[in-house]
Structures are given as structure tokens and as C-alpha cells.
N, CA, C and O atoms as a MOPAC input file, in Angstrom:
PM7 MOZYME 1SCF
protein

 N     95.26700 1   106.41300 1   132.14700 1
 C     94.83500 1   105.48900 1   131.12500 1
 C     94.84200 1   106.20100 1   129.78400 1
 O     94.30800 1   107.29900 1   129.62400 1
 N     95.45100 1   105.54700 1   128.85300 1
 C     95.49100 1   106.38000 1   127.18400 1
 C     94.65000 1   105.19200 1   126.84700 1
 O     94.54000 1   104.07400 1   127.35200 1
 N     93.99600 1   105.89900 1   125.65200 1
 C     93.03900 1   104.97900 1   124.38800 1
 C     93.31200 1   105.82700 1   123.59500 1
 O     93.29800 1   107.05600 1   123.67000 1
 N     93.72700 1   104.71700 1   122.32700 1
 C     94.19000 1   105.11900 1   121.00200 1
 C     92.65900 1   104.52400 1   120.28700 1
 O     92.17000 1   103.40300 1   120.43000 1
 N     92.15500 1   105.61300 1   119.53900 1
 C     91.05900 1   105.23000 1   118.65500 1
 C     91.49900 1   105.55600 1   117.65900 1
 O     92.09800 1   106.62300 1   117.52500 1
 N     91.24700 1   104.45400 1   116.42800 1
 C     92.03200 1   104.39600 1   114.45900 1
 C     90.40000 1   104.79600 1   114.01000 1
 O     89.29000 1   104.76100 1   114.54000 1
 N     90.81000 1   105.07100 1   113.10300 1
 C     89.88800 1   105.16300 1   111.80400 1
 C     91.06500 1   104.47300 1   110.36700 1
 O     92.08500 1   104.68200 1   109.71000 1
 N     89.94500 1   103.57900 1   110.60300 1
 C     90.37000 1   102.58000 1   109.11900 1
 C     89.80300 1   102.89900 1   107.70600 1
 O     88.68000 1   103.33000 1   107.44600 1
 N     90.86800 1   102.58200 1   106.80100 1
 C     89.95300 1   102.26000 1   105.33800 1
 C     90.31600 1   101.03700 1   105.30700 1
 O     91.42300 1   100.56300 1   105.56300 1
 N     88.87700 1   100.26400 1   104.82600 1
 C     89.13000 1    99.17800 1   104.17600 1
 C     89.49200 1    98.81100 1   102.96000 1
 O     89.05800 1    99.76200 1   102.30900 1
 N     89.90100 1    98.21700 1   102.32900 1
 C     90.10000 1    97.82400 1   100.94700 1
 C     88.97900 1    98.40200 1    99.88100 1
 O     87.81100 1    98.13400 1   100.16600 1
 N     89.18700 1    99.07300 1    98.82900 1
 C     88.31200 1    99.23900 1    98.17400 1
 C     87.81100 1   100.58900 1    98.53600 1
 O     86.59900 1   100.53100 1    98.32400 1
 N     88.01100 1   101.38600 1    98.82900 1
 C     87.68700 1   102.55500 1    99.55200 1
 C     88.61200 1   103.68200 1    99.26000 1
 O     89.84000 1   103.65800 1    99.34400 1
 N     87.73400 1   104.82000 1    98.85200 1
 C     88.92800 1   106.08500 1    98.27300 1
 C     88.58400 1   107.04100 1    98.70700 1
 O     87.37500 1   107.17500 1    98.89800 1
 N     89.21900 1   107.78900 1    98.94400 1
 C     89.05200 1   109.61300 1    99.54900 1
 C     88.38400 1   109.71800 1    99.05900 1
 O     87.46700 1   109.30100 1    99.76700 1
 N     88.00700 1   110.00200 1    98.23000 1
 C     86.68500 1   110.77700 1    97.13900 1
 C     85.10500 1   110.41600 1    97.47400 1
 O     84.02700 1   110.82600 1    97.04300 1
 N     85.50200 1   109.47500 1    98.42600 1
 C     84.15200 1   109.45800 1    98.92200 1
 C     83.58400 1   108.24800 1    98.29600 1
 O     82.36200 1   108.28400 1    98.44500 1
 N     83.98900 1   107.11000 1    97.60800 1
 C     83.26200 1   105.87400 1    96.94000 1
 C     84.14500 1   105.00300 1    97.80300 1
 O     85.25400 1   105.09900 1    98.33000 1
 N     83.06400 1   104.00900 1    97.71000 1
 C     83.79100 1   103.16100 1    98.38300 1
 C     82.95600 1   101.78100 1    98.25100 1
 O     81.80500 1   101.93100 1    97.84000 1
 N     83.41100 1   100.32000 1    98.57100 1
 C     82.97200 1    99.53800 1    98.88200 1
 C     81.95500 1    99.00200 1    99.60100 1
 O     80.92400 1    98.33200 1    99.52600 1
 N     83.15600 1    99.95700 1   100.80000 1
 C     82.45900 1    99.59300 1   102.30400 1
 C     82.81900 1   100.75200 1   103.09300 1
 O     83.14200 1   101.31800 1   102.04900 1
 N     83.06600 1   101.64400 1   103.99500 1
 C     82.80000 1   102.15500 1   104.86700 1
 C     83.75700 1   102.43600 1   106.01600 1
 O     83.93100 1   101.61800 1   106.92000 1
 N     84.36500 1   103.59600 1   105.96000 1
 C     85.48400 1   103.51800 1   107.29800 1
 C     85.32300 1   103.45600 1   108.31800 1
 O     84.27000 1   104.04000 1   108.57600 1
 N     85.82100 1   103.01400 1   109.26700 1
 C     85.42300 1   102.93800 1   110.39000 1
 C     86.17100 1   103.63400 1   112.09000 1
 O     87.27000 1   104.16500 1   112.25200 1
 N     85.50000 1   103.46400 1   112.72500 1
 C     86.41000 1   103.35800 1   113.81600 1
 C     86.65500 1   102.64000 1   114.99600 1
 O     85.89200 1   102.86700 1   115.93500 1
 N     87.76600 1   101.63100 1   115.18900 1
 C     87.88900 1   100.58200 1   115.81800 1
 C     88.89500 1   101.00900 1   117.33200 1
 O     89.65300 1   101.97700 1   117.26900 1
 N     88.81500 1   100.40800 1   118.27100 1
 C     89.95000 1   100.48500 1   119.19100 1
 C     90.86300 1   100.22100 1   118.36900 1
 O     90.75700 1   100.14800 1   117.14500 1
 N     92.53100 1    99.94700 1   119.53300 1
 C     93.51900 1    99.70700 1   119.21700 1
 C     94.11900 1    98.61300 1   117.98300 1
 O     95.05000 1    98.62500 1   117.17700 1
 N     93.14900 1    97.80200 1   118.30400 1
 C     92.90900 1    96.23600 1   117.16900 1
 C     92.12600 1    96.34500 1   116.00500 1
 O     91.09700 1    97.00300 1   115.85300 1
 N     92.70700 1    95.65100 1   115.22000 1
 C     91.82500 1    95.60000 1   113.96700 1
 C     91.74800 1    93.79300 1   113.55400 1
 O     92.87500 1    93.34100 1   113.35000 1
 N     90.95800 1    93.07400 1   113.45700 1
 C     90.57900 1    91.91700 1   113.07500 1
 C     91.07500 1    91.88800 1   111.29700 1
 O     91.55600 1    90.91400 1   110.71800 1
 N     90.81600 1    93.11200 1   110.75700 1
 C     90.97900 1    92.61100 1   109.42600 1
 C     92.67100 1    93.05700 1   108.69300 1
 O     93.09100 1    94.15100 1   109.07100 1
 N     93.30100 1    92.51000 1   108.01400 1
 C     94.54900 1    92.46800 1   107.57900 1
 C     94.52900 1    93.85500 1   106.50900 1
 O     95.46500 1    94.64700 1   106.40300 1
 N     93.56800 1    93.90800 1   105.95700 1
 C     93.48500 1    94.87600 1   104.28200 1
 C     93.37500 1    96.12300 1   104.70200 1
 O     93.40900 1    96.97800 1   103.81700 1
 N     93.25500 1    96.47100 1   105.77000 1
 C     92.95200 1    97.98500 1   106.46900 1
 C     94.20900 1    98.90700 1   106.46000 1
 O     95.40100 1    98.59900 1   106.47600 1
 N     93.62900 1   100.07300 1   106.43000 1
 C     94.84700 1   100.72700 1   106.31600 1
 C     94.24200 1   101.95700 1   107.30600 1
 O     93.13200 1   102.47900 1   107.19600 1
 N     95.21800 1   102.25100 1   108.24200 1
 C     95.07800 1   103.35200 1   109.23200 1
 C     94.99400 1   104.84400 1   108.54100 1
 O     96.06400 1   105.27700 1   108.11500 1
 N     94.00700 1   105.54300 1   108.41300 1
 C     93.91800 1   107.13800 1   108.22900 1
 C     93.78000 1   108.13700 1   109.07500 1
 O     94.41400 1   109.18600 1   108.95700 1
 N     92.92700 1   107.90100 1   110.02000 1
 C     93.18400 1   108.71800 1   111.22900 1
 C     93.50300 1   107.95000 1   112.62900 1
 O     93.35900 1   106.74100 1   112.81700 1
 N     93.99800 1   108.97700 1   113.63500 1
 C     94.34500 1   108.70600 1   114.93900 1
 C     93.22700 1   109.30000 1   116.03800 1
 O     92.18000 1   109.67700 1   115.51000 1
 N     93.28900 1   109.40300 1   117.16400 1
 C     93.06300 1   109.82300 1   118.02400 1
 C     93.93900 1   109.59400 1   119.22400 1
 O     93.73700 1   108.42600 1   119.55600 1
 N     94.72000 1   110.08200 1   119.94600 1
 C     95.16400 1   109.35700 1   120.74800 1
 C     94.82600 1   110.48000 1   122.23000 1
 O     95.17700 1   111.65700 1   122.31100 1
 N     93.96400 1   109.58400 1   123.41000 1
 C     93.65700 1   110.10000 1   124.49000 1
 C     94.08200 1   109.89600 1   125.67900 1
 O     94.48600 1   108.73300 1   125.66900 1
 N     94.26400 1   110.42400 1   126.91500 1
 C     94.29100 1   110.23300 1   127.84300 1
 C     93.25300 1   110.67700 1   129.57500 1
 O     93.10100 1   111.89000 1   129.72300 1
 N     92.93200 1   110.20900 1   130.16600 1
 C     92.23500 1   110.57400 1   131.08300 1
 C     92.88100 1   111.37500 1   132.38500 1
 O     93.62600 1   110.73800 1   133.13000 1
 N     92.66800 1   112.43400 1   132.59500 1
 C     92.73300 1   113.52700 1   133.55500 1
 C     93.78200 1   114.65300 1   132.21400 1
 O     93.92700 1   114.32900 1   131.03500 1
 N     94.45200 1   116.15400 1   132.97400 1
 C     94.75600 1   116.85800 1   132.96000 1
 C     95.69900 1   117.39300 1   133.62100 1
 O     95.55100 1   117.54200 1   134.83400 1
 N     96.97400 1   117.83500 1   132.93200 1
 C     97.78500 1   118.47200 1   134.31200 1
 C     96.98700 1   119.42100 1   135.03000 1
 O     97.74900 1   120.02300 1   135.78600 1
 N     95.40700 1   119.98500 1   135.19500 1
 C     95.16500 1   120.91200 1   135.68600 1
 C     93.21800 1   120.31300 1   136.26900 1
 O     92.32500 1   120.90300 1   136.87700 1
 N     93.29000 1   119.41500 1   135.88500 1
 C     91.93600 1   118.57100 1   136.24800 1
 C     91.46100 1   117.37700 1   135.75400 1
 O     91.13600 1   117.09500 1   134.60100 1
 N     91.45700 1   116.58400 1   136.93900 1
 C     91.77400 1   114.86800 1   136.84600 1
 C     90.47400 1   114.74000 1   136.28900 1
 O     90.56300 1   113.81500 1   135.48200 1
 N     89.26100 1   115.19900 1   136.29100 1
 C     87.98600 1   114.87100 1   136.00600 1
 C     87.64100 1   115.26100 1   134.64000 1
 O     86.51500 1   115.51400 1   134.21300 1
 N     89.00200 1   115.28200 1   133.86800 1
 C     88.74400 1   116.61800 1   131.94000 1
 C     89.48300 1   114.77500 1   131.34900 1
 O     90.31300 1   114.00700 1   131.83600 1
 N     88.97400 1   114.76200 1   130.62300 1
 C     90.11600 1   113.69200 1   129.27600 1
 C     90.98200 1   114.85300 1   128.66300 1
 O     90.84500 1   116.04400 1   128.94100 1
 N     91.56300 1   114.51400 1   128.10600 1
 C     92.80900 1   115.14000 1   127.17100 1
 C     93.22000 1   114.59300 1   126.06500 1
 O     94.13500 1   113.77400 1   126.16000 1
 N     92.69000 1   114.88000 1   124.81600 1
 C     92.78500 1   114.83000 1   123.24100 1
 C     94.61100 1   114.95100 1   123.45600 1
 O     94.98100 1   116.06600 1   123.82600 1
 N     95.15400 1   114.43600 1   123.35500 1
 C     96.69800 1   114.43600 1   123.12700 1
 C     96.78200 1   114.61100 1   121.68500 1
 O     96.65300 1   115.80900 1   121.43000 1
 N     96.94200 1   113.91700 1   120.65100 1
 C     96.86600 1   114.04500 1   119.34500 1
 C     95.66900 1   113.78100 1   118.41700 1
 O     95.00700 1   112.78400 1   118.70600 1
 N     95.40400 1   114.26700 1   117.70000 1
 C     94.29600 1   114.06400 1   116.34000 1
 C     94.78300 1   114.23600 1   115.13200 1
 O     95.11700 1   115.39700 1   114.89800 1
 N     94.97000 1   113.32700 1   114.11700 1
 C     95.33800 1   113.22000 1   112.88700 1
 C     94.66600 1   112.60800 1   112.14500 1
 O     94.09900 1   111.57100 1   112.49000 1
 N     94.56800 1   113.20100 1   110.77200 1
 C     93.76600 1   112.41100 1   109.76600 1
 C     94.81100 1   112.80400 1   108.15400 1
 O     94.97700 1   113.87500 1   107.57000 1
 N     95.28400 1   111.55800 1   107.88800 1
 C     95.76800 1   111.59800 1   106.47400 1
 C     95.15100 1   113.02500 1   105.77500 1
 O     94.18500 1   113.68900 1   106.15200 1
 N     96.15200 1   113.27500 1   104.50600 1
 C     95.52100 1   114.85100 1   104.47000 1
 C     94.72500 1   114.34200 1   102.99500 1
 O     94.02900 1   115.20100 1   102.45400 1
 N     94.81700 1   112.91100 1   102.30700 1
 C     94.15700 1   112.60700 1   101.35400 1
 C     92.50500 1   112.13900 1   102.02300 1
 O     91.60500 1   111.75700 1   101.27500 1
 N     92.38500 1   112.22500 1   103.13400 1
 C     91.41500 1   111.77200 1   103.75900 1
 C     90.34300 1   112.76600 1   104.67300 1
 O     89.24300 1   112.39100 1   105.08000 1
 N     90.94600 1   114.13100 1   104.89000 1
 C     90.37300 1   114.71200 1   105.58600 1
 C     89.29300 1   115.97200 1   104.95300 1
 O     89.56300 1   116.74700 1   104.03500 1
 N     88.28300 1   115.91700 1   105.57800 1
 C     86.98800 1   116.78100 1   105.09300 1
 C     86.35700 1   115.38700 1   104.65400 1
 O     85.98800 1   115.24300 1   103.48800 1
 N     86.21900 1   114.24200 1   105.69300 1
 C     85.66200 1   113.57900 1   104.96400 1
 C     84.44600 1   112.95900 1   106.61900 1
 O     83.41400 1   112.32900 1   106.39000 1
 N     84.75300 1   113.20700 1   107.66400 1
 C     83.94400 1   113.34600 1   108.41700 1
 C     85.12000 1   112.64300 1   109.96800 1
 O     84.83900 1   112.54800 1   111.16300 1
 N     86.49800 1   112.25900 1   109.16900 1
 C     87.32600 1   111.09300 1   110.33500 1
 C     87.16200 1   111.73600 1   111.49500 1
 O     86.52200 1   111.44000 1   112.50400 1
 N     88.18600 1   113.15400 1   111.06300 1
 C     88.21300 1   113.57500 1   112.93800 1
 C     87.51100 1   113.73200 1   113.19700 1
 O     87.63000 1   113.09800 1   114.24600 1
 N     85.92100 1   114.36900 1   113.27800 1
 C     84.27900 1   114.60000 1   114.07600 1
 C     84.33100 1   113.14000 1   114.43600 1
 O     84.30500 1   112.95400 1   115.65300 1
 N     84.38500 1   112.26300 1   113.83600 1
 C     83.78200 1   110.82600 1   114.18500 1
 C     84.95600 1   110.48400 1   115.07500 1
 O     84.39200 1   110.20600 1   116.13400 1
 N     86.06600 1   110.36100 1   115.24500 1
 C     87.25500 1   109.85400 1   116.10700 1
 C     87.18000 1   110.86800 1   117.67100 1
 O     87.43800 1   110.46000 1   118.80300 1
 N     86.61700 1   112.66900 1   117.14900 1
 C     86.66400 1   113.49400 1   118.36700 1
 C     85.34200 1   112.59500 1   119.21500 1
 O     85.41200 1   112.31300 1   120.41200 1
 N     84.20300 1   112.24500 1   118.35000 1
 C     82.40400 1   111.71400 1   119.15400 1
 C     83.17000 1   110.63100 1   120.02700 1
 O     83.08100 1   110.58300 1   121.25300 1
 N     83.98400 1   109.71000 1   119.20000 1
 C     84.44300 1   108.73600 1   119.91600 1
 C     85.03700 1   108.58800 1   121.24300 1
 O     84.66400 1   107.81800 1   122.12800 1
 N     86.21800 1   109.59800 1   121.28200 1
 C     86.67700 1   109.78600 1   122.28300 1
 C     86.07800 1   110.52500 1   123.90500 1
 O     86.35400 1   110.35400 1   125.09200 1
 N     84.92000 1   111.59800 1   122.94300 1
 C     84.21300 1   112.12100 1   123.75500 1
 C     83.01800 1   111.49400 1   124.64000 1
 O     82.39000 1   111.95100 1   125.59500 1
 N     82.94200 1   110.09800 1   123.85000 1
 C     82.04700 1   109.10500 1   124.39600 1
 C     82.89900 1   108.25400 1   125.59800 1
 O     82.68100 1   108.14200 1   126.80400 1
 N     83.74800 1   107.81900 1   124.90200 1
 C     84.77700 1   106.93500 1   126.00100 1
 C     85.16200 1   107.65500 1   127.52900 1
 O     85.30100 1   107.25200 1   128.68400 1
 N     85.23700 1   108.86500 1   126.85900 1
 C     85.70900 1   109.77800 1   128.15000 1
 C     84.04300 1   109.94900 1   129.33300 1
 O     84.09500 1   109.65500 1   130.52700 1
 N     83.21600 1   110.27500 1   128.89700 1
 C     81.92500 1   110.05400 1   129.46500 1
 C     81.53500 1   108.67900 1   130.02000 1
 O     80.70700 1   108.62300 1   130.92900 1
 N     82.12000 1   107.50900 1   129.49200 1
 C     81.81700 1   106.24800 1   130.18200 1
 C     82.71600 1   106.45300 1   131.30100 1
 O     82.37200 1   106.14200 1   132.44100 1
 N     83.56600 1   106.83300 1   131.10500 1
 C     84.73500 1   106.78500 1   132.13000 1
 C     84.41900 1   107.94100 1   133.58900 1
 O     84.93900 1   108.31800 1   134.63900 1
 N     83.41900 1   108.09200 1   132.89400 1
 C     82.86200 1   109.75200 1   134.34100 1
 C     83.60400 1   110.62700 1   134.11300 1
 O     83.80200 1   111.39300 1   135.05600 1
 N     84.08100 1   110.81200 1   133.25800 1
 C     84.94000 1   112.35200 1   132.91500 1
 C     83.89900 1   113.58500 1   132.54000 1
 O     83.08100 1   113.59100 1   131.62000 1
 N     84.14900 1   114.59200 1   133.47800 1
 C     83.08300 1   115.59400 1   132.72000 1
 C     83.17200 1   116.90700 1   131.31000 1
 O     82.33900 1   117.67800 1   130.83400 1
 N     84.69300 1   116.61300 1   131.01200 1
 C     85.03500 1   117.41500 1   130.34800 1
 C     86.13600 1   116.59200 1   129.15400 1
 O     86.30100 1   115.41400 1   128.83500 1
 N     86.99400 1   118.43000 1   128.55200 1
 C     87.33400 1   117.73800 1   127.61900 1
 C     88.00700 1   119.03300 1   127.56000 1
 O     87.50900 1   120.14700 1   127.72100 1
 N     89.82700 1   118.55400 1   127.17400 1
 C     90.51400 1   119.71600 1   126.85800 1
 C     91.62200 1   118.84900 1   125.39500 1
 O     91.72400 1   117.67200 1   125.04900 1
 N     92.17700 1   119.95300 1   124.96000 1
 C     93.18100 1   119.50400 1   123.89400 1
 C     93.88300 1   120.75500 1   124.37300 1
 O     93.68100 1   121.40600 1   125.39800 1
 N     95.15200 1   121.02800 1   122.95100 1
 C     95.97000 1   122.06400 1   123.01900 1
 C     95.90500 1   122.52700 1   121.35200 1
 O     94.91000 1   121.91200 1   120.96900 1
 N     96.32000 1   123.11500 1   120.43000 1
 C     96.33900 1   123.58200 1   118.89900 1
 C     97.37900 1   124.13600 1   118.80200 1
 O     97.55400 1   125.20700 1   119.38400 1
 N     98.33900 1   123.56600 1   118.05300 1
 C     98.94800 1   124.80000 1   117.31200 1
 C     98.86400 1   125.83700 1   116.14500 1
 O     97.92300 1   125.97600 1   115.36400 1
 N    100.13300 1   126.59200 1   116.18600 1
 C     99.80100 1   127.24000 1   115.36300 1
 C     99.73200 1   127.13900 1   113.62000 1
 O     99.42800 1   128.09600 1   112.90800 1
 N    100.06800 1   125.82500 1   113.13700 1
 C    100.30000 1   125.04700 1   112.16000 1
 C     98.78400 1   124.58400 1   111.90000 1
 O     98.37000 1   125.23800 1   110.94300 1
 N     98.04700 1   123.93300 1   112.25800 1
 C     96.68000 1   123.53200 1   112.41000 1
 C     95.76400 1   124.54600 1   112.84100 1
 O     94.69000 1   123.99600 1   113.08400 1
 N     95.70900 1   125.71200 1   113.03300 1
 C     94.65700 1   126.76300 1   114.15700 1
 C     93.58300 1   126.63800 1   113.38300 1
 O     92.55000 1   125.99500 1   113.57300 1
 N     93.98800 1   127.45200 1   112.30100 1
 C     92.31300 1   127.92800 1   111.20100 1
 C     91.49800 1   126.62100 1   111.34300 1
 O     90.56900 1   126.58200 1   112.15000 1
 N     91.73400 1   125.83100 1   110.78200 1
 C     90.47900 1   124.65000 1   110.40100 1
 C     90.79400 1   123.33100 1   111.55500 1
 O     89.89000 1   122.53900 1   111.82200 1
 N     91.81500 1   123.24100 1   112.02200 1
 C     91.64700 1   122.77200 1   113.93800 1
 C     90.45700 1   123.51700 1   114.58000 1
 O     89.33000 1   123.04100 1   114.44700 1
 N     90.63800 1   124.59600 1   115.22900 1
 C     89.62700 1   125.23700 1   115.89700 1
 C     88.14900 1   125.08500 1   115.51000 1
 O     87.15000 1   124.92900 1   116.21200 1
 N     88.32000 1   125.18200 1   114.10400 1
 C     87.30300 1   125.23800 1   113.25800 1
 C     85.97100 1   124.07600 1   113.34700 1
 O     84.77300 1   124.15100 1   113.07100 1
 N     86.86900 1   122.97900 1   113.88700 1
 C     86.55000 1   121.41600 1   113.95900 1
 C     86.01300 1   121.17100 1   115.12200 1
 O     85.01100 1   120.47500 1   115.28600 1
 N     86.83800 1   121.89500 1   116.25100 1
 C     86.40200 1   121.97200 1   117.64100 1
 C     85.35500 1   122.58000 1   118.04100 1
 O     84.56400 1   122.25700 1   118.92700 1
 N     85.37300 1   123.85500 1   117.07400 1
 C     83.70900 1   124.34800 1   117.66900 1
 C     82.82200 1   123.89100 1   117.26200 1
 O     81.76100 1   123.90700 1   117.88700 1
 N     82.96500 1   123.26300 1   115.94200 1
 C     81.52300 1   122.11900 1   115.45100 1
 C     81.73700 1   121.08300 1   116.34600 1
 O     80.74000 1   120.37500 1   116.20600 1
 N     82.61000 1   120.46600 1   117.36700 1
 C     82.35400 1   119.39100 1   118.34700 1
 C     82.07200 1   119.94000 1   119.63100 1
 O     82.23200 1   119.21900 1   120.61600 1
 N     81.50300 1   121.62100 1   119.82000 1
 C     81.00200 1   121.98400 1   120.72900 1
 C     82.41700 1   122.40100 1   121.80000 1
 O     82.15000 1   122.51800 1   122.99600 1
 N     83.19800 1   122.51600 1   121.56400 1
 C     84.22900 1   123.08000 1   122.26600 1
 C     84.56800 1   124.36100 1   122.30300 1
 O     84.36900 1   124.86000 1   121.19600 1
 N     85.08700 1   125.30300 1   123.25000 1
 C     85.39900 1   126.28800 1   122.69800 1
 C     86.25000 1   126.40100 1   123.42900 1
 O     86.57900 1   125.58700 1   124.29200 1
 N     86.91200 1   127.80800 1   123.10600 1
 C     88.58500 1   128.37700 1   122.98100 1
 C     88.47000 1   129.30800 1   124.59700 1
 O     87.80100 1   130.31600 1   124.82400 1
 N     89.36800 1   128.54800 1   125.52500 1
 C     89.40000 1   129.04800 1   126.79400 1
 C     90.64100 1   129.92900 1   127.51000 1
 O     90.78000 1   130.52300 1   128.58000 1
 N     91.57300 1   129.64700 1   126.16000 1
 C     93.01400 1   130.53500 1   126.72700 1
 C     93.78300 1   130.53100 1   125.53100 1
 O     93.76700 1   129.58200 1   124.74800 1
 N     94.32200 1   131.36000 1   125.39800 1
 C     95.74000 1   131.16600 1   124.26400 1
 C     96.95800 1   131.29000 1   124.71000 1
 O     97.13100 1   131.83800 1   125.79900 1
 N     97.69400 1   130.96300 1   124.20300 1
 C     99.50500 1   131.09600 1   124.71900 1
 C    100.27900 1   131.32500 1   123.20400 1
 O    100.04600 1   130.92800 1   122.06300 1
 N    101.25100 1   132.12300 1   123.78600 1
 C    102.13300 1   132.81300 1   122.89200 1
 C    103.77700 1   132.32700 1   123.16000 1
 O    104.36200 1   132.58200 1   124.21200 1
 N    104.27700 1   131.73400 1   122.24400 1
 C    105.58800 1   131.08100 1   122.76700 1
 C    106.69900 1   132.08600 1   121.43900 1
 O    106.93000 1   132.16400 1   120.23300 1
 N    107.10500 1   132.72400 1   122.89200 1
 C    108.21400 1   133.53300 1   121.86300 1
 C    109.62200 1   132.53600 1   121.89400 1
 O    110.07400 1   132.05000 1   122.93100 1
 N    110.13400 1   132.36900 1   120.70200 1
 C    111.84000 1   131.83600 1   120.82500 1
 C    112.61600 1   132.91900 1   119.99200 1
 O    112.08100 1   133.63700 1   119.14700 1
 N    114.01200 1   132.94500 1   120.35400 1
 C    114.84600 1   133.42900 1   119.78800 1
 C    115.84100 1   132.77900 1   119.48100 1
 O    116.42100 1   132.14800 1   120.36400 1
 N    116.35400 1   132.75400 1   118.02300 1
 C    118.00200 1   131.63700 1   118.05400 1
 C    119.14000 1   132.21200 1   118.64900 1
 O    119.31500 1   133.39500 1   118.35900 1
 N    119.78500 1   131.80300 1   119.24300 1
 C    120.79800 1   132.33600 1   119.91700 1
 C    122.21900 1   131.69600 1   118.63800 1
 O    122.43100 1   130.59200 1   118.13800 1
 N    122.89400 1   133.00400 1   118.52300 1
 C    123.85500 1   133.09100 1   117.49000 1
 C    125.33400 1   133.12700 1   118.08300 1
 O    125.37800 1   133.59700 1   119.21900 1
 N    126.13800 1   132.86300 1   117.72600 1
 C    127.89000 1   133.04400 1   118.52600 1
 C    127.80400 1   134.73300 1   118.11300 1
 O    127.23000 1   135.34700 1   117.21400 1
 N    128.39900 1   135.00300 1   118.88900 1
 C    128.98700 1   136.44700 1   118.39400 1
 C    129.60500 1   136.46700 1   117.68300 1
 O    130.14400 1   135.37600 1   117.86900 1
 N    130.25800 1   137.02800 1   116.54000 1
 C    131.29300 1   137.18300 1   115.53600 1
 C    132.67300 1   137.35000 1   116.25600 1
 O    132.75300 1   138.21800 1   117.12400 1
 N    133.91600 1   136.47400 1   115.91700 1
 C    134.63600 1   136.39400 1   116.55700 1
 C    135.37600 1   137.69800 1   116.34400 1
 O    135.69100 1   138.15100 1   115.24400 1
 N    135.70800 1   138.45700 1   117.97300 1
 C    136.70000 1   139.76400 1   117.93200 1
 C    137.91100 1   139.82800 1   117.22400 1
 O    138.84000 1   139.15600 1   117.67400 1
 N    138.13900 1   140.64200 1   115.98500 1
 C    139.85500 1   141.15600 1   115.69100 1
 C    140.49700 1   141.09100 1   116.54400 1
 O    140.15700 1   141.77200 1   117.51200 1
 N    141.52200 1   140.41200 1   116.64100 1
 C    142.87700 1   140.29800 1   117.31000 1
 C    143.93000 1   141.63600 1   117.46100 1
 O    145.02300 1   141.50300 1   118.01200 1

């Protein structure tokens, strides 16, 4: 089972923190037309390594929008849904593009760092073609 949880702005509402009214976070649906999507969550229930963990698949928050509380409130969310569901845990993955202030986010949602992985690549080049 995946659940996609949004965080909306409504109309009238600015990064900076003023606003009208109040962002929110809705399931998949939104009733109102003027909304505009800023963050994601997108989850799934079990683990390739334990059916009883949810799994944070993606977390995104517009970058005009973030430090503003979306992902904590979209991670509570999910971490709630996953608990109705009898899940006892909770895993994601990070890269290395996001680490510093990803991680950063996770340990204020009480998570912590259980393994790392190191992905070496190399480009593979033609050889320079041999003199004849």
C-alpha cells in the first residue's frame, strides 16, 4: 500500500511566513482548486528487509518553502499513518545531495542513522584507437 501525503499552499500564502490562511496537509485529494502543491511525502508499507517498518520513499519540499516546518509536519504525518496501520517502525534511504540538513531533519523526527553505503562508479571510456 503507498500513501502520498501533499502539503498545500493556499492562495494568499507566501514562504516568508505570512499568510492568509495556513498550509496544510491533505491526502491524495484536495477539495479546493487555488492550492498549490509544496511538499510531498510519498510512502509505502513494509521494507525489502521488514514487512512490519513503513518506508519514506520520497520527501520533498519546494526549496522556496522549506525551513518552514513542511517536511517535520508531512514526516508526523506519515509516521502517524504508518502506526494506524500497526507498523512499528520507520526506514528511508538519503543521499548524498541532501545528507547535511536531510539527516539533520531525521534526527529531530527521532530517527537515527543505522548503516551507510558507499556507491563507487567509474565511467568506462573506449580506449584510444591503436596506430595502424
Amino acid at each position: 500500500t503507498t500513501t502520498a501525503e501533499v502539503a498545500r499552499r493556499r492562495s494568499g500564502s507566501n514562504s516568508d511566513g505570512t499568510s492568509d490562511s495556513d498550509s496544510t496537509s491533505d491526502s491524495d485529494s484536495d477539495s479546493t482548486s487555488d492550492a498549490e502543491v509544496v511538499g510531498i511525502a510519498v510512502c509505502r508499507a513494509g521494507t525489502e528487509v521488514a514487512a512490519e517498518d513503513g518506508w519514506v520513499r520520497d520527501l520533498g519540499v519546494l526549496p522556496a518553502w522549506r525551513r518552514h516546518g513542511i517536511a517535520m509536519a508531512l514526516l508526523r504525518t506519515a509516521f502517524a499513518a504508518f502506526r494506524t496501520r500497526g507498523l512499528t517502525g520507520v526506514a528511508l534511504e538519503v543521499d548524498d545531495v541532501t545528507l547535511e540538513g536531510a539527516v539533520a531533519l531525521y534526527r529531530r523526527a527521532g530517527m537515527r542513522v543505522t548503516r551507510r553505503t558507499d556507491v563507487l562508479e567509474r565511467v568506462s571510456r573506449p580506449d584510444p584507437v591503436a596506430p595502424r
